[in-house]
C-alpha positions, 0 to 999 in steps of 0.5 A: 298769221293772216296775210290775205287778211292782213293784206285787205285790212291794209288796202281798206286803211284799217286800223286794229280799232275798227277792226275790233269794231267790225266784230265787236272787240277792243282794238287789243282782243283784236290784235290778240286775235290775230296773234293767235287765230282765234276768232270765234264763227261770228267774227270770221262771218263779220269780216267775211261780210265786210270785205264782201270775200270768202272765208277761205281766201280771208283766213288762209294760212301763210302757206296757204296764201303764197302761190306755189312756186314750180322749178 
């Protein structure tokens, strides 16, 4: 849903358990997060701080994140 976050906690070899420990969540309310993009504002703020990266370019949407391809 993610891709921007998914792209960083890929880099940074995170697994969805220290994901979860990063916003204080099990590994599997984490992955439900990420299913659904439901974080709460103090999750989005933890994982903004951790990667040292905005909340815009984090939690963009797919869409959002690709670059805009011109013909």
């Amino acid at each position: 849903m993610f891709p921007n976050l998914l792209g960083m906690k890929a880099y940074n070899h995170l697994t969805d358990e220290d994901m979860g420990r990063i916003i204080g969540v099990s590994r599997s309310v984490f992955g439900q997060k990420m299913k659904t993009g439901k974080f709460m504002p103090d999750e989005c703020r933890a994982i903004c701080r951790y990667f040292d990266l905005p909340f815009d370019y984090l939690f963009a949407l797919a869409s959002e994140a690709a670059p805009e391809k011109t013909a």
